[in-house]
DRENFI-557389 format. One line per field, with one value per residue (C-alpha): x, y, z; residue in one letter. Coordinates in nm, 4 decimals. Layout:
<pts>
east <- c(X, ...)
north <- c(Y, ...)
up <- c(Z, ...)
dose <- c(A, ...)
</pts>
This chain:
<pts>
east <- c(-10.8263, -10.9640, -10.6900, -10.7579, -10.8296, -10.6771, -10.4080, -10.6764, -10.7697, -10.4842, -10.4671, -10.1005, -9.8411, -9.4860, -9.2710, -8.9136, -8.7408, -8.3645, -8.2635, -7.9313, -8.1494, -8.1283, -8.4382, -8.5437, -8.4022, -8.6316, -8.9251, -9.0036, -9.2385, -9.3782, -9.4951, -9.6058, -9.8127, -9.9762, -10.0491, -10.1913, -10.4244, -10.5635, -10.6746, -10.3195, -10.3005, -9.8851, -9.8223, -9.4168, -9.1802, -8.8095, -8.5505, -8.2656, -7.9157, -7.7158, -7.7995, -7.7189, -7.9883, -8.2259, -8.2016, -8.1803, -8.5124, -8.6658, -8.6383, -8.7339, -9.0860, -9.2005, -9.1492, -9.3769, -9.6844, -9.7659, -9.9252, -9.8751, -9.4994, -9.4383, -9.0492, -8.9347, -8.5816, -8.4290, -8.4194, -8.1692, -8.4003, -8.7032, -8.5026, -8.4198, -8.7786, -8.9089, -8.7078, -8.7607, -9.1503, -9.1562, -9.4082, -9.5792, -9.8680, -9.7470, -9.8662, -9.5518, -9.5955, -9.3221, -9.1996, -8.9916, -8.6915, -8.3888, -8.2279, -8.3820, -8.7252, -8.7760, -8.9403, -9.1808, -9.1608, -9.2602, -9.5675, -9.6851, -9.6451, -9.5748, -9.2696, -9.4071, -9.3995, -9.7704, -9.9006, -9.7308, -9.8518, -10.1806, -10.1655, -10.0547, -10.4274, -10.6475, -10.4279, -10.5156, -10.2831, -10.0852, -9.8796, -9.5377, -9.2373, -8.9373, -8.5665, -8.2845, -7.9884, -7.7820, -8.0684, -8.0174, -8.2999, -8.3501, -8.7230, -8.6058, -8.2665, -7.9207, -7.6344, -7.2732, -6.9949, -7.0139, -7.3574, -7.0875, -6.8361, -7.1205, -7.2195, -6.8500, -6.8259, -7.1271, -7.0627, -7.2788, -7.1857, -7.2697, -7.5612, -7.7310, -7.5400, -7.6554, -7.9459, -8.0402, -7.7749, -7.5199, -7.5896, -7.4783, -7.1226, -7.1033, -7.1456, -6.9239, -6.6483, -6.7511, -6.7069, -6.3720, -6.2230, -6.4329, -6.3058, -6.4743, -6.5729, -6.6585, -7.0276, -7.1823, -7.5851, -7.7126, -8.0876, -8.1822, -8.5388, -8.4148, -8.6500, -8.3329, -7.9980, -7.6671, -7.4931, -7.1269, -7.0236, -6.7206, -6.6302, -6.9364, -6.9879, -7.2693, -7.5143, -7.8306, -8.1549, -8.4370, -8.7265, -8.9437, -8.9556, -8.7607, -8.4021, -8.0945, -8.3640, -8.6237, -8.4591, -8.6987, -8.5541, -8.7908, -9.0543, -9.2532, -9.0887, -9.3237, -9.3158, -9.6151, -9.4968, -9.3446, -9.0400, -8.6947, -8.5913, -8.2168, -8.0068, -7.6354, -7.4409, -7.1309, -6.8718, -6.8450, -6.7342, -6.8235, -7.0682, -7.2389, -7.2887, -7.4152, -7.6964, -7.7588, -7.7901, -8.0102, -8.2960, -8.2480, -8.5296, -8.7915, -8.6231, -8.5727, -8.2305, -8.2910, -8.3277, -7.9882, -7.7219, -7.4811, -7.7230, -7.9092, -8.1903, -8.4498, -8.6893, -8.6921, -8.7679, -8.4235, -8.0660, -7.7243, -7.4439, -7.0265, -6.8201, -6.4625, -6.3495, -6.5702, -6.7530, -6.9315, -7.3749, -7.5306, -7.8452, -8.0747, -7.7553, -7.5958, -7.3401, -7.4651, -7.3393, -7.0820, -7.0762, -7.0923, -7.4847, -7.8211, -8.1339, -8.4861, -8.7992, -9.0582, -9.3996, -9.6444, -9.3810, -9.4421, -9.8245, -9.7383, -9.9559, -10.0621, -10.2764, -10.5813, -10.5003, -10.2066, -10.2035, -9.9195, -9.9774, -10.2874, -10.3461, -10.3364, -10.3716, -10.1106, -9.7518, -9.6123, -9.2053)
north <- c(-0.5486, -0.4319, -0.2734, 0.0975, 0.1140, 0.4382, 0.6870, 0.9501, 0.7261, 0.7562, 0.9291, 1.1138, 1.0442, 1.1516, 1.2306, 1.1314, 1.2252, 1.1111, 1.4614, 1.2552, 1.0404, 1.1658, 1.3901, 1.4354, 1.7539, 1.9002, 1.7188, 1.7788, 2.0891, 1.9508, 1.6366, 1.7495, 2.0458, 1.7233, 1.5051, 1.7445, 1.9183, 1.5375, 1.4806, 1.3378, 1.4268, 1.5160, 1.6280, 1.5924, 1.6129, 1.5550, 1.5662, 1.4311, 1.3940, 1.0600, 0.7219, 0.7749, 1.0657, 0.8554, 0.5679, 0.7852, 0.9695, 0.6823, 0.4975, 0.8333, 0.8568, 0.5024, 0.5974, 0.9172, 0.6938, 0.7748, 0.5060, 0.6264, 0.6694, 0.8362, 0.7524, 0.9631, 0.7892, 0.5363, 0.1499, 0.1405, 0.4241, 0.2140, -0.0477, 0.1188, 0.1961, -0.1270, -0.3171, -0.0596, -0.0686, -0.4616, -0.6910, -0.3257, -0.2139, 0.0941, 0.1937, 0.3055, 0.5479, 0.5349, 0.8441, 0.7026, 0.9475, 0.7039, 0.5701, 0.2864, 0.2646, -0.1534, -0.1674, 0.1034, -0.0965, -0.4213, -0.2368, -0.0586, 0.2647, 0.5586, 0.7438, 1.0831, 1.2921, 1.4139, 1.0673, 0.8921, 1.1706, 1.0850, 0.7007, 0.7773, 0.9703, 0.7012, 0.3801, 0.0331, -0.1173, -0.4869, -0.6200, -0.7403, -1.0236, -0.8759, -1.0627, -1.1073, -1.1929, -1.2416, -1.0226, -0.7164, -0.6816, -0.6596, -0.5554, -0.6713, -0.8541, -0.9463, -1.0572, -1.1779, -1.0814, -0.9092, -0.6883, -0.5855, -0.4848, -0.2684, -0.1307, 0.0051, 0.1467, 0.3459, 0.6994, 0.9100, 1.1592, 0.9009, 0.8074, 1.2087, 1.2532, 0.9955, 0.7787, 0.4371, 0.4513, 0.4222, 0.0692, -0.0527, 0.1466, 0.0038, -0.3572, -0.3600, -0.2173, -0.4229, -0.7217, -0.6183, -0.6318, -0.9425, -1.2333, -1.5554, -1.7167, -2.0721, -2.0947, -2.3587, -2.3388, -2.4882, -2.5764, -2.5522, -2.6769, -2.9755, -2.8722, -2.9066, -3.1226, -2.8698, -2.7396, -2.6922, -2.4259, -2.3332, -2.0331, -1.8276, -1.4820, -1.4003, -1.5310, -1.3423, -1.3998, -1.2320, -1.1603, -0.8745, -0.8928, -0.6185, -0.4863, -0.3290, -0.0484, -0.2987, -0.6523, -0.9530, -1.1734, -1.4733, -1.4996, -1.6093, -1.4140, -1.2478, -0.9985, -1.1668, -1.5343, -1.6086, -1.7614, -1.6526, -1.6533, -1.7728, -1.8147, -1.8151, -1.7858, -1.8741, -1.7695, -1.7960, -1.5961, -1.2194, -1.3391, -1.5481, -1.3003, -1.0184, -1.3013, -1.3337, -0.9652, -0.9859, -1.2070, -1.0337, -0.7667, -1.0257, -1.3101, -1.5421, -1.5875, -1.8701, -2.0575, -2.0585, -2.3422, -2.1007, -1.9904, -2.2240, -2.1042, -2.2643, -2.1047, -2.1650, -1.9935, -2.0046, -2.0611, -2.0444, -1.9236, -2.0056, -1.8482, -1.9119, -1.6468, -1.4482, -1.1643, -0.8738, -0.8976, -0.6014, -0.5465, -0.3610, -0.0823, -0.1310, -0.3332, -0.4556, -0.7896, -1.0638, -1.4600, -1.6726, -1.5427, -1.6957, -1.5624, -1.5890, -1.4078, -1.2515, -1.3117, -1.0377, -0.8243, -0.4607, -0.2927, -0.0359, 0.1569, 0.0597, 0.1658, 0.0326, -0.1496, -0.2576, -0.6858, -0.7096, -0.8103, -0.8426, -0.7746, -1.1054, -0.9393, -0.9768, -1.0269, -1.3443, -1.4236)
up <- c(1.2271, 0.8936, 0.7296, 0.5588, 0.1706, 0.1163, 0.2339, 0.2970, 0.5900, 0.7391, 1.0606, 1.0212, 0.7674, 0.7158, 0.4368, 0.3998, 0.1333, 0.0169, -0.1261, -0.2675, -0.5132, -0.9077, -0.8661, -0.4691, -0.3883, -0.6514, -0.5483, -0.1960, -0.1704, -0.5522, -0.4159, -0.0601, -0.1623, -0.4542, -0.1408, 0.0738, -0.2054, -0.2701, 0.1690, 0.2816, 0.6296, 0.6444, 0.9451, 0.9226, 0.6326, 0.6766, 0.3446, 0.4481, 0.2661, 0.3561, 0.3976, 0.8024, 0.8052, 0.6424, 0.8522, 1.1991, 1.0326, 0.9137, 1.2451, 1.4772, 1.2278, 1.2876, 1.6448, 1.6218, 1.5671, 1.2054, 1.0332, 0.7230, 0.5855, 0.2396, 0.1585, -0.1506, -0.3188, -0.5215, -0.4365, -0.1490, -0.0126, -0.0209, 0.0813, 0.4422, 0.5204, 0.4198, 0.6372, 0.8974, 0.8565, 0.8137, 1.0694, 1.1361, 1.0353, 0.9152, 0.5438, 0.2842, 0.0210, -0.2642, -0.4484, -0.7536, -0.7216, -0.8002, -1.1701, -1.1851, -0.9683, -1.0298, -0.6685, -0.8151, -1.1367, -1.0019, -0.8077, -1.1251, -0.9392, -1.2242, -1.2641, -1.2617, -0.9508, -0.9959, -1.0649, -0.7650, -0.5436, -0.6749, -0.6511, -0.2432, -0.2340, -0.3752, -0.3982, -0.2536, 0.0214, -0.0612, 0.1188, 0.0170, 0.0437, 0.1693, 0.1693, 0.4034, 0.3347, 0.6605, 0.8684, 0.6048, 0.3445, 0.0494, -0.1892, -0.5315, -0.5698, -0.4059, -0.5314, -0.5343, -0.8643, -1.1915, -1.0253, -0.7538, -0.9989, -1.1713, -0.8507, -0.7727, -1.1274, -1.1243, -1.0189, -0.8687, -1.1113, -1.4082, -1.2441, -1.2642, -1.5928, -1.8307, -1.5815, -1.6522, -1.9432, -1.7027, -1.6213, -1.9769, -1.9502, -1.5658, -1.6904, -1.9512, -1.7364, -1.4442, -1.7149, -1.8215, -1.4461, -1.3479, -1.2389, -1.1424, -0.8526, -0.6835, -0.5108, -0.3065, -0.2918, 0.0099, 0.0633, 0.4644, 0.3758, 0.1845, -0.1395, -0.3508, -0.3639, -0.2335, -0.6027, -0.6548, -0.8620, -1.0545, -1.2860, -1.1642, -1.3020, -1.0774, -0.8237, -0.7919, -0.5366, -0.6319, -0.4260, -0.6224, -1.0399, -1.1623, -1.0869, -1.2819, -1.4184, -1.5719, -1.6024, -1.4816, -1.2217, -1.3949, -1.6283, -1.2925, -1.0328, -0.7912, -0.5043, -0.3552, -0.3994, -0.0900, -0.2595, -0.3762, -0.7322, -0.7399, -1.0761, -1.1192, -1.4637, -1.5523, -1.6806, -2.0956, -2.4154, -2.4283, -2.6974, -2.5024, -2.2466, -2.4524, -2.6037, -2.2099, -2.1728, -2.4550, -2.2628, -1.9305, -1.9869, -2.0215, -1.7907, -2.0509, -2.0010, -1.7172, -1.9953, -2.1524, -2.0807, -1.8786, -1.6380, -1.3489, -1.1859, -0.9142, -0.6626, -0.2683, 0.0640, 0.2074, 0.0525, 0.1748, -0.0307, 0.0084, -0.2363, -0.2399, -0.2056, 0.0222, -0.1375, -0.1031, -0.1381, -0.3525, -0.1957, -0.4210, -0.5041, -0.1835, -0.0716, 0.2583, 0.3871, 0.2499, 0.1961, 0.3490, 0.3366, 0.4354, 0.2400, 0.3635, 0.2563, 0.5186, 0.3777, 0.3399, 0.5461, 0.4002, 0.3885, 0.0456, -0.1071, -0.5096, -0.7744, -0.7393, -1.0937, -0.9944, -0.9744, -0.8837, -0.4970, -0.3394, 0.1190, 0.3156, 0.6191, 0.9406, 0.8452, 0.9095, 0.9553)
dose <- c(X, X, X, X, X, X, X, X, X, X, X, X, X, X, X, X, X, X, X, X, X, X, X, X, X, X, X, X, X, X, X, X, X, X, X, X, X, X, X, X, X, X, X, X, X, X, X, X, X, X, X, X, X, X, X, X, X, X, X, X, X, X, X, X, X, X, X, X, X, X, X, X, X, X, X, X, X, X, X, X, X, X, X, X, X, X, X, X, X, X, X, X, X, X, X, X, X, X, X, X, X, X, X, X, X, X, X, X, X, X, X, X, X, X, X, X, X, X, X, X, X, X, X, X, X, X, X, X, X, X, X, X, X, X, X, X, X, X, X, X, X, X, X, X, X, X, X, X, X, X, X, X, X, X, X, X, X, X, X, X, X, X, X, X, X, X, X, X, X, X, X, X, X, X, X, X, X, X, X, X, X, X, X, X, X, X, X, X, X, X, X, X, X, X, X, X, X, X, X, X, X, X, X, X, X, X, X, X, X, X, X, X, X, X, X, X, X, X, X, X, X, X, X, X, X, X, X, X, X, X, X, X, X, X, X, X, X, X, X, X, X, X, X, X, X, X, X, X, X, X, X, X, X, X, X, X, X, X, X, X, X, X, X, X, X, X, X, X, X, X, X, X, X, X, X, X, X, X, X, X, X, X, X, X, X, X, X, X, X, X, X, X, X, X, X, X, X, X, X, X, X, X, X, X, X, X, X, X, X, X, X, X, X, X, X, X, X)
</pts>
């Protein structure tokens, strides 16, 4: 099968949009009247408020036999449809509508509601990596400690207050309460030797580039590499940390001597004791975890500059 260039080719699409997310309820009627002035055929369109309604939606769409899925939200939004849409052949059109957008980031989608609309009209269709960790997945990164602290301490209310700011105050309070944990890294493949772990402040596997609104997982990491970043750091003086939060925007801070970090395709992780797994914002499993990545899992739709991932055709498990 030749797969379609553009979302004007497709025969029906549907919009879902998370009207919880930091700017969807404002954006629904903006950004369908956009798509359909520019040849998207929407035939359905379906705000929805919680992340129950958005799954049930999500799930009773793919079923309707569009095969072209606009999904308007933040990260754990795309999140849901991605692993909902993943092994079909179902095109996904992303509406940036969360705090931080680092799926969207990593895809070189814009921010602006206009300019997504207009990338869903004439983009070019990739496919992408998606993880699991325990069956659950994940588009950009999961991970065990100090990102789960943040997670609990960032309100809702902080998050449509203040935006991307609120990661900063998060962290630090996150930090504050933290305390640290014992991992075991386990290699199913055999590429690496088991590692033991002590005073860990946080394990994280990446599978896209981008996460906590615009930090790199890696200087290499890739959504289109087929492999999962992993680092841990450990646990050190607050100065040490705030160098490391220094280097995360560019992924640079692999390369300090509190943090480890190695690439694979699967990895188990122990902790002692058993946490909870942030999956792109959500927590959504615990340790012990196994983490895989589906290649080419997710068909999405790009502008046709971005380079970010290219269309290999048929996903593969």
């Amino acid at each position: 099968m030749v797969h379609m260039k553009a979302a004007r080719e497709a025969r029906s699409a549907a919009v879902v949009i998370n009207a919880g997310s930091r700017r969807g309820a404002a954006s629904t009627e903006l950004a369908v009247d956009a798509m359909r002035r520019a040849g998207v055929p929407v035939r359905s369109v379906h705000p929805v408020k919680s992340g129950t309604e958005l799954f049930q939606t999500l799930r009773r769409v793919v079923a309707d036999g569009h095969d072209l899925v606009v999904v308007g939200g933040g990260d754990g939004t795309m999140t849901s449809a991605a692993g909902l849409l993943a092994g079909t052949d179902i095109m996904l059109g992303v509406l940036p509508l969360g705090t931080a957008n680092d799926f969207a980031r990593t895809l070189e989608i814009p921010g602006g509601l206009t300019e997504a609309c207009a990338v869903i009209a004439d983009g070019k269709v990739v496919d992408v990596d998606l993880g699991r960790a325990n069956g659950e997945p994940f588009l950009n990164v999961a991970s065990v400690g100090l990102s789960v602290g943040v997670t609990e301490a960032l309100s809702p209310r902080l998050k449509r207050r203040i935006g991307s700011l609120a990661y900063g105050i998060a962290t630090m309070q996150a930090y504050a309460r933290h305390k640290p944990f014992r991992a075991r890294l386990e290699f199913p493949e055999g590429d690496h030797e088991p590692m033991e772990l002590e005073d860990v402040l946080q394990v994280a596997v990446g599978n896209g580039r981008h996460y906590g609104g615009g930090n790199i997982v890696s200087p290499m990491a890739g959504i289109d590499d087929h492999t999962l970043d992993i680092y841990a750091i450990l646990a050190a003086p607050l100065r040490e940390h705030v160098k490391i939060a220094r280097l995360l925007k560019d992924g640079s801070f692999i390369e300090h001597d509190r943090v480890y970090h190695l690439a694979t395709r699967r990895v188990r992780l122990v902790t002692e004791p058993p946490l909870s797994v942030n999956l792109d914002g959500e927590i959504a499993a615990v340790t012990p975890a196994d983490f895989s990545v589906q290649r080419n899992a997710v068909h999405v739709i790009v502008p046709q500059s971005s380079n970010s991932a290219s269309f290999e055709g048929p996903s593969r498990h």
